[in-house]
N, C-alpha and C positions, 0 to 999 in steps of 0.2 A: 675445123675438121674437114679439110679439102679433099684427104684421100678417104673417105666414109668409113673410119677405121673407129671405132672404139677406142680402144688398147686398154684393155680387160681382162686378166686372168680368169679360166673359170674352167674347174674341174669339178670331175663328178667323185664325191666321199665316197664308196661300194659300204664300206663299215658301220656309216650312219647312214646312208641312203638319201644325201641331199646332192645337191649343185652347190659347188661351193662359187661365190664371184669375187674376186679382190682388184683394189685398185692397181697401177703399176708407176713407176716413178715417170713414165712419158706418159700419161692418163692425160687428155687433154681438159678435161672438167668433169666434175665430182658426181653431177649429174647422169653422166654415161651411166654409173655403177644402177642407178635405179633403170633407167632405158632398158638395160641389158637386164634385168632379172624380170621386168616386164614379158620382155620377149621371151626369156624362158619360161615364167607361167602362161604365158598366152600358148605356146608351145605346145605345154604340158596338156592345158587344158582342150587343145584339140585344133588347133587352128594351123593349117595350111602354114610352111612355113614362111613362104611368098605375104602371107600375111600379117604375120607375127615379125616379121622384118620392116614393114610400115611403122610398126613401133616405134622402131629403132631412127627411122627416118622424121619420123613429123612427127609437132609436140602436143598438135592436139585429139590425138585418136587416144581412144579409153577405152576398157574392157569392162563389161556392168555383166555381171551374174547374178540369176535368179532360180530360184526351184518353181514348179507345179503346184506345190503344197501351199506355194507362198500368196497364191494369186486364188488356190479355190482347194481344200480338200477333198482327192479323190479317190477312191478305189478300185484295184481290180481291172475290169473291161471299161469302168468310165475313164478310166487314165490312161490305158491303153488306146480309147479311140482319140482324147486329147492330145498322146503325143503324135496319131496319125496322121490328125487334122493338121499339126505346126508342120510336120513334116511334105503331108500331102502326096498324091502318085508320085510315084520318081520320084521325089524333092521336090514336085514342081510350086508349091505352095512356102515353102522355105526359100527358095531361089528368087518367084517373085518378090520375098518379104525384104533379099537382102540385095535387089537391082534396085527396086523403088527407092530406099533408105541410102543407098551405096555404103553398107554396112555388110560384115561377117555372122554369120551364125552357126555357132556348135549347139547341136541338140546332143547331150551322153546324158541319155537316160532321162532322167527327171531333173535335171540341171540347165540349163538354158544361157550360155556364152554370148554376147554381144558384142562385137568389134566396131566402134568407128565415133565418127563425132559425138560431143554431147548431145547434141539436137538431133543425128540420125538416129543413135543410141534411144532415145525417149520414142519418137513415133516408131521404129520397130517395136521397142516394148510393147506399145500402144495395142500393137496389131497381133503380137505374138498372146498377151492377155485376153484380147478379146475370142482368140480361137479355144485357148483355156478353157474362158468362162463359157463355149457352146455359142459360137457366133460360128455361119455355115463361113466356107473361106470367099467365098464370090463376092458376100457382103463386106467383108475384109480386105479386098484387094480396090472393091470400088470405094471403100473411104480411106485408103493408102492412096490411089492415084488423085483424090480429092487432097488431101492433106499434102503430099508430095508438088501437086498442081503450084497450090496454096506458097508451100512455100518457095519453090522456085520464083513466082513473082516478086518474094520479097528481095528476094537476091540478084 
């Protein structure tokens, strides 16, 4: 696949409301077909399309979704301050979550997107959980740059 081309059909049903993707008789491998509906839920789901085109490029980025509910049941102004805390001033507490990890993160709503390695995937989790469960974010970031530390050594 020399010229970065897929060669993919893919329109949108209006009638049923999907994306439809079909293979094509120059389809260079069978695999694209999944590549490319990837990227359109990554898409879908909120991610940059600079991002969601990573996808399409390297085999091992993954997209891991969670809700709020899933990590600590909340209500009301306590879920409200939970999602302030992942998000933080400006972003700036999402931003750092996703320079440390070199990962994506869609916050919509109480839903939680994750873009990147298996192993950046899990320690964002990690960090994204623990602001969840009421961990202040300073504490979170100094055991992201420890765990990140950590694993840059190994590598």
């Amino acid at each position: 696949m020399s010229d970065g081309k897929m060669k993919i059909d893919i329109r949108m049903n209006l009638k049923a409301r999907k994306v439809e993707l079909k293979t094509r008789v120059d389809t260079p491998d069978i695999s694209n077909l999944q590549k490319c509906a990837d990227f359109v839920h990554a898409f879908m789901m909120g991610f940059d399309v600079i991002d969601a085109v990573a996808l399409l490029r390297m085999d091992e980025l993954y997209v891991d979704s969670f809700e709020i509910k899933d990590v600590k049941t909340l209500k009301g102004e306590h879920k409200s301050r939970a999602i302030g805390r992942l998000s933080g001033k400006g972003g700036k507490t999402k931003f750092s979550i996703e320079n440390a990890t070199k990962t994506r993160i869609v916050l919509a709503d109480e839903k939680i997107h994750i873009l990147g390695s298996f192993r950046n995937i899990k320690i964002a989790r990690d960090a994204l959980c623990s602001l969840i469960l009421g961990a202040p974010p300073g504490k979170v970031n100094s055991k992201l740059r420890q765990v990140t530390a950590r694993s840059a050594e190994l590598f």
